[in-house]
C-alpha positions as CSV (number, residue, x, y, z in Angstrom):
1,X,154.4,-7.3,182.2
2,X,151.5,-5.0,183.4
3,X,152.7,-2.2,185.1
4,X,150.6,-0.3,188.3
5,X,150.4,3.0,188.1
6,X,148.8,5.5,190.8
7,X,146.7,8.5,188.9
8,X,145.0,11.4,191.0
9,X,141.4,11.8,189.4
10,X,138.8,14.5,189.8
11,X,135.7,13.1,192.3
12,X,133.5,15.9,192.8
13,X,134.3,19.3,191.0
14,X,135.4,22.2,193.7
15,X,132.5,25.6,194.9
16,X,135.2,27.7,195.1
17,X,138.3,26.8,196.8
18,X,139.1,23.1,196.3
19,X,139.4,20.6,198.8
20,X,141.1,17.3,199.5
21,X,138.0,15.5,199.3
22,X,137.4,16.7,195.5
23,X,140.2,14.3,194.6
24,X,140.8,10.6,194.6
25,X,144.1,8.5,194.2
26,X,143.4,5.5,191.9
27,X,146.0,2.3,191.2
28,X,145.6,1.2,187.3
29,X,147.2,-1.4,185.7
30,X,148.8,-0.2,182.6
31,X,149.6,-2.8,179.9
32,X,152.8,-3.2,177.9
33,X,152.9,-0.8,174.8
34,X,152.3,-1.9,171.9
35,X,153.2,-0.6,168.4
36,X,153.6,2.9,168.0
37,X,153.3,3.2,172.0
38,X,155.5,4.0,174.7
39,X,155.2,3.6,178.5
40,X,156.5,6.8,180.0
41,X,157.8,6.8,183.9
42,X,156.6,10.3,185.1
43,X,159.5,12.3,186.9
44,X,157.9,16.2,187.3
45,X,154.8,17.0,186.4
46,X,153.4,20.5,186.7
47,X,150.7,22.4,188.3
48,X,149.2,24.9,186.9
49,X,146.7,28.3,187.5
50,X,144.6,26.9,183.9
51,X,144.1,23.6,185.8
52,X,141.0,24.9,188.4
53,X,138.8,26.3,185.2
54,X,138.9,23.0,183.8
55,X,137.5,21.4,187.1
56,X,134.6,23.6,186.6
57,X,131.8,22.1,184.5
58,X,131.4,25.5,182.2
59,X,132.5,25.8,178.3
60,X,136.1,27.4,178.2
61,X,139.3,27.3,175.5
62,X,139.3,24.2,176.9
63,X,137.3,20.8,178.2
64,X,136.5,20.8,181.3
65,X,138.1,17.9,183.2
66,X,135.8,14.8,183.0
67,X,134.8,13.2,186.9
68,X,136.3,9.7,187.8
69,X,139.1,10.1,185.4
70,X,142.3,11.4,185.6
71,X,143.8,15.1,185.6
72,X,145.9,15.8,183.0
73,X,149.0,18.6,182.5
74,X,152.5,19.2,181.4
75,X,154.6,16.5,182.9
76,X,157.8,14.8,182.0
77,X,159.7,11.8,182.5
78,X,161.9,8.2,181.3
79,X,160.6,5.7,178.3
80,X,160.4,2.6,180.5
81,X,159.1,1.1,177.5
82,X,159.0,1.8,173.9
83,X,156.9,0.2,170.9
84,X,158.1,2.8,168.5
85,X,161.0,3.1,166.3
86,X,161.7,6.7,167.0
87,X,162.1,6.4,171.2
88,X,163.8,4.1,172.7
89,X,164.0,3.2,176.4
90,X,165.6,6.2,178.6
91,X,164.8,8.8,176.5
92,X,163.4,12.1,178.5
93,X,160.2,12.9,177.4
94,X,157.3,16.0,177.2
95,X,154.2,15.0,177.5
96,X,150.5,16.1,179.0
97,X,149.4,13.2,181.0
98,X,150.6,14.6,184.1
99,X,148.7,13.7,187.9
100,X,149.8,10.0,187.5
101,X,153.2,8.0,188.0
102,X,152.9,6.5,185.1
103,X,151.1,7.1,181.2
104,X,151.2,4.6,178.4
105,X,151.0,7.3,175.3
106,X,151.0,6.9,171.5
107,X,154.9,7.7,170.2
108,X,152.8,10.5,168.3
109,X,152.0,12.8,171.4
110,X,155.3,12.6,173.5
111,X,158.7,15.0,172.7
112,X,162.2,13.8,172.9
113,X,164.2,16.1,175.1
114,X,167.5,17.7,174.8
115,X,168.8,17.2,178.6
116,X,172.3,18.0,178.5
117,X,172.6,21.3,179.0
118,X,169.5,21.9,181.3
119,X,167.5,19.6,183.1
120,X,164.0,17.9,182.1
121,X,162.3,19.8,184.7
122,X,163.2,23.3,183.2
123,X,161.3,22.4,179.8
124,X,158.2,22.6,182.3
125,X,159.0,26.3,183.0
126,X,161.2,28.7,181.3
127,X,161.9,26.5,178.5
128,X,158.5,25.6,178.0
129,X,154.6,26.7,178.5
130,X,155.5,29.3,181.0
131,X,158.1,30.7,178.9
132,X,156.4,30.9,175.5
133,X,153.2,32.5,177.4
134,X,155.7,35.4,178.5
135,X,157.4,35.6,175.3
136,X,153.7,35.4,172.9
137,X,151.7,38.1,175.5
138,X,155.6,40.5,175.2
139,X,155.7,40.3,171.2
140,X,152.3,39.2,169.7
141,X,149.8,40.8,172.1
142,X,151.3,43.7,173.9
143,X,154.3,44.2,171.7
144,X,156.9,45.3,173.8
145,X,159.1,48.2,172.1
146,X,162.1,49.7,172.9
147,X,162.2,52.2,175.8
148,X,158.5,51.0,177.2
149,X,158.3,50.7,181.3
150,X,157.0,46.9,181.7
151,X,154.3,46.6,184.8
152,X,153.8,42.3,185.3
153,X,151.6,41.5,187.9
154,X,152.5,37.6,189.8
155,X,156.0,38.8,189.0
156,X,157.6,35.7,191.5
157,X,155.5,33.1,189.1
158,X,156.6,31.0,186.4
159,X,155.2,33.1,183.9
160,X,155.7,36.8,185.3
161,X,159.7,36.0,186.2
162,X,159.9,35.1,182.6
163,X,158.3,38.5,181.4
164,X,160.3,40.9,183.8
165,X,163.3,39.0,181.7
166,X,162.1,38.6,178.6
167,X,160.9,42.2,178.2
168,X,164.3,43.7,179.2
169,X,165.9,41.2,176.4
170,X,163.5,43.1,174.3
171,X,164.2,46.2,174.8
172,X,161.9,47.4,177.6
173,X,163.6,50.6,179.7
174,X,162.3,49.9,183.4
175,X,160.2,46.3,184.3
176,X,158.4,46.2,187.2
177,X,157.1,43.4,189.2
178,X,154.9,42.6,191.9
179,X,154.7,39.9,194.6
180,X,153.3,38.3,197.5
181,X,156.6,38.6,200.3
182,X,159.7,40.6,201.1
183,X,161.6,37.5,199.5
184,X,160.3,37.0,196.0
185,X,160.8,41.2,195.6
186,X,164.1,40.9,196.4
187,X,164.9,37.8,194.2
188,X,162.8,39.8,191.4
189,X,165.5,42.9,191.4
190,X,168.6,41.0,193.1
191,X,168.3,37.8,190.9
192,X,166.5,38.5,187.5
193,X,167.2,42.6,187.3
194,X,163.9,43.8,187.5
195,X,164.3,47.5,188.1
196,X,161.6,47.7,190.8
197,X,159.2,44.8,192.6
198,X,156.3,45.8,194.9
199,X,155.2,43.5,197.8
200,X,151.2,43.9,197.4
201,X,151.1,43.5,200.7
202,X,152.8,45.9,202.5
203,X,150.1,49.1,200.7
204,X,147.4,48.9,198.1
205,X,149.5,48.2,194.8
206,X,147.4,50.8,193.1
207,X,149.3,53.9,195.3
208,X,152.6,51.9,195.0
209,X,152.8,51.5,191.3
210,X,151.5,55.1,190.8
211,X,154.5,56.3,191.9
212,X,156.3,54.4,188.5
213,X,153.7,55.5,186.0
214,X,153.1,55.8,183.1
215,X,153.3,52.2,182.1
216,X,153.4,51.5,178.6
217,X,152.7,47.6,178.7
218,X,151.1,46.2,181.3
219,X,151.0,42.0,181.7
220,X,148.3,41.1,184.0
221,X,148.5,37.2,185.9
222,X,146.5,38.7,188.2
223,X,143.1,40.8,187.8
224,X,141.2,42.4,190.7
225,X,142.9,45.0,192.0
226,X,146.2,45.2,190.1
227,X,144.6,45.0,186.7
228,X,142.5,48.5,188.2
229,X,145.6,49.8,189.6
230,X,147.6,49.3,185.8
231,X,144.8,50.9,183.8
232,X,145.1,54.0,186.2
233,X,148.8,54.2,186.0
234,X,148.7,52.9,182.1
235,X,150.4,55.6,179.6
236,X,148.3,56.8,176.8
237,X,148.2,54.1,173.7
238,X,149.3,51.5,176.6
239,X,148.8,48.1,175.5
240,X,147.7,45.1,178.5
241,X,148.4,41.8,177.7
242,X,145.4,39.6,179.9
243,X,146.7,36.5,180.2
244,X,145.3,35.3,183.7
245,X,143.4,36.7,186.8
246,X,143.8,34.1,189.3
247,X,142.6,36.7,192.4
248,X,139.4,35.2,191.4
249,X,140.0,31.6,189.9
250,X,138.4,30.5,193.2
251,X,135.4,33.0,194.1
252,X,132.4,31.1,194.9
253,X,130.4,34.0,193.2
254,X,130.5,36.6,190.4
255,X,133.9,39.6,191.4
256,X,132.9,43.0,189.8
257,X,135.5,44.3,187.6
258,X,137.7,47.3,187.4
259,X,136.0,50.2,188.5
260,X,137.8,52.5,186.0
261,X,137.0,50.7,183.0
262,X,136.5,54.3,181.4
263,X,140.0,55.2,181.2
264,X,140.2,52.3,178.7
265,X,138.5,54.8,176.6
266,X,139.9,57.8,177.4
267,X,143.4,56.7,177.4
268,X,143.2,54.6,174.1
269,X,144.2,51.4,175.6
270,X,144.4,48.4,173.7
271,X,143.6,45.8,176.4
272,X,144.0,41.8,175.0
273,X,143.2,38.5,176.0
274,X,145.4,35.7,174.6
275,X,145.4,31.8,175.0
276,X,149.5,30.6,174.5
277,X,148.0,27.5,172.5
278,X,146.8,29.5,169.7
279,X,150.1,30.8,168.9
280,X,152.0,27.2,168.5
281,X,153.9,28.7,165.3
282,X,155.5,31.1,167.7
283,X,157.5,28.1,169.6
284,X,160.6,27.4,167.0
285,X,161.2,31.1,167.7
286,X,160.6,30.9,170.9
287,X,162.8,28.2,172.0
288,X,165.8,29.6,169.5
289,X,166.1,32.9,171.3
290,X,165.2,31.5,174.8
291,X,168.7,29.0,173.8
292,X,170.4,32.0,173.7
293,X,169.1,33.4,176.9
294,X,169.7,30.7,178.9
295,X,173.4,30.5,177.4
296,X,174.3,33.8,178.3
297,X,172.5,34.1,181.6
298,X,170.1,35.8,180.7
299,X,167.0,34.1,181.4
300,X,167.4,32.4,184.9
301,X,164.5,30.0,187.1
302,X,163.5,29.1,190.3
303,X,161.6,25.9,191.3
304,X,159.3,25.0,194.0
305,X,159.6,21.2,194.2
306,X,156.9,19.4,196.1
307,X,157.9,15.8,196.5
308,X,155.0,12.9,195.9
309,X,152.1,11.8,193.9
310,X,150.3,12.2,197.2
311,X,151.3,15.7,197.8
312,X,150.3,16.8,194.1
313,X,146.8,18.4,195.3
314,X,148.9,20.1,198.2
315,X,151.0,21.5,195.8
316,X,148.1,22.7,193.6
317,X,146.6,24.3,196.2
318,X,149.6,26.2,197.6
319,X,150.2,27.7,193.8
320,X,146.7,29.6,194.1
321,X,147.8,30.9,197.7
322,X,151.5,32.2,196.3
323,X,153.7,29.4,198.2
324,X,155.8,28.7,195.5
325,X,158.8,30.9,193.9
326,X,159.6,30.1,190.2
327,X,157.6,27.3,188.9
328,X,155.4,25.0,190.9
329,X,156.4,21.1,190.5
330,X,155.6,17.9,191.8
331,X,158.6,15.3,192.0
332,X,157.8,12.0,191.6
């Protein structure tokens, strides 16, 4: 029997901040699957910084999203139906047709889960994308040794809490972290042992984090003015691992850059961009040592669950404004 499914699809792409009427809810009709298929009942799906670039027609890592047809992203959920051998019906899935209630896949591009020691949802965050950005950018691109002081900018985010706790797993002396509000700081240092989180907002981060330099790797979510503010504080031979900048992920028009760009020079920075897909051979080692984290209680989570297909775009634009603690999901 057909099944309907409800997909949120890109109708106009966003000039700067996006807007409600950018997006449109579409019903589909979604046939049985048929061999070497499986119809997948979406439970979480995730929302993600990457996900405004790709509404922008411009040529990135990756395609932009296309108009009039659905988003996509990480998402997860229950084989309703299965036309392959190797899933059967109630298996937890990993896919990336997220934005929608329901996706009819090939078998091929779904992963069986292992939910009985943490939940599906979790494989969205710590245990998946988020987690292996942190642990790539800490041991591929900055290279985290012992004794280095650890500076992670969007520190309360699925990918900064994991680097604050991944670095100190890898040695790192001192980890600091900042953040938006009074709360995430004190989940940072209270709940995941950063030694030190700076709310942005109470002085410019640039005099706050002076007062903990010299930083020897510095993990920028962020740009603007904390990637200025590490490069003044960085150590000499500091390494910065760029992995997003989303201060500027919706200007309508072109943000200048640090204005001490110099000191990369004189200081002998190494400063790095890195995209987490291009490092897929790092993931069996990632998720074997994350195992172990999350056994011993080492590497902990926080989710921000917004409930409803209807709510997803709400919940996308709250992520860029810093509502969300931990990872940003949509329950649905």
């Amino acid at each position: 029997m057909p099944t309907t499914a409800r997909e949120i699809h890109l109708a106009s792409r966003p000039n700067g901040w996006p807007t409600p009427d950018n997006f449109r809810t579409v019903d589909v009709e979604l046939p049985d699957p048929e061999p070497g298929q499986v119809l997948v009942r979406n439970t979480f799906m995730s929302v993600d910084p990457y996900m405004r670039g790709r509404m922008n027609d411009v040529k990135s890592y990756v395609p932009p999203f296309a108009l009039d047809a659905p988003l996509d992203g990480g998402a997860v959920g229950e084989v309703v139906a299965s036309g392959s051998d190797d899933l059967a019906v109630g298996d937890t899935v990993l896919h990336q047709a997220g934005w929608r209630t329901h996706a009819l896949l090939p078998a091929k591009a779904v992963r069986r889960l292992d939910v009985g020691q943490v939940p599906a949802s979790a494989y969205l965050g710590a245990l998946g994308m988020p987690g292996l950005t942190a642990y790539v950018g800490l041991t591929r691109i900055a290279e985290v040794r012992e004794g280095d002081t650890v500076f992670v900018s969007g520190a309360a985010g699925a990918v900064g809490s994991a680097v604050g706790q991944i670095a100190r797993q890898l040695g790192a002396a001192k980890v600091i972290g900042s953040a938006g509000t009074a709360e995430k700081c004190a989940w940072l240092t209270d709940d995941l042992g950063f030694g030190v989180a700076l709310n942005y907002k109470d002085a410019p981060i640039g005099r706050q984090l002076r007062e903990h330099s010299p930083v020897d790797v510095y993990f920028d979510n962020v740009g603007g003015d904390h990637l200025e503010a590490a490069i003044f504080a960085m150590a000499d031979f500091g390494r910065i691992a760029a992995c997003g900048a989303i201060a500027d992920y919706n200007a309508d028009a072109p943000v200048p850059g640090p204005r001490n760009m110099a000191m990369i020079v004189s200081k002998r920075l190494t400063l790095r961009g890195f995209i987490v897909t291009d490092h897929a051979d790092a993931a069996s080692e990632f998720y074997g040592r994350a195992g172990a984290w999350v056994a011993d209680g080492s590497l902990k989570w926080q989710e921000t669950v917004v409930d409803g297909l209807d709510h997803a775009v709400d919940a996308f634009l709250g992520l860029h404004r810093g509502d969300n603690t931990g990872k940003m999901l949509v329950r649905l």
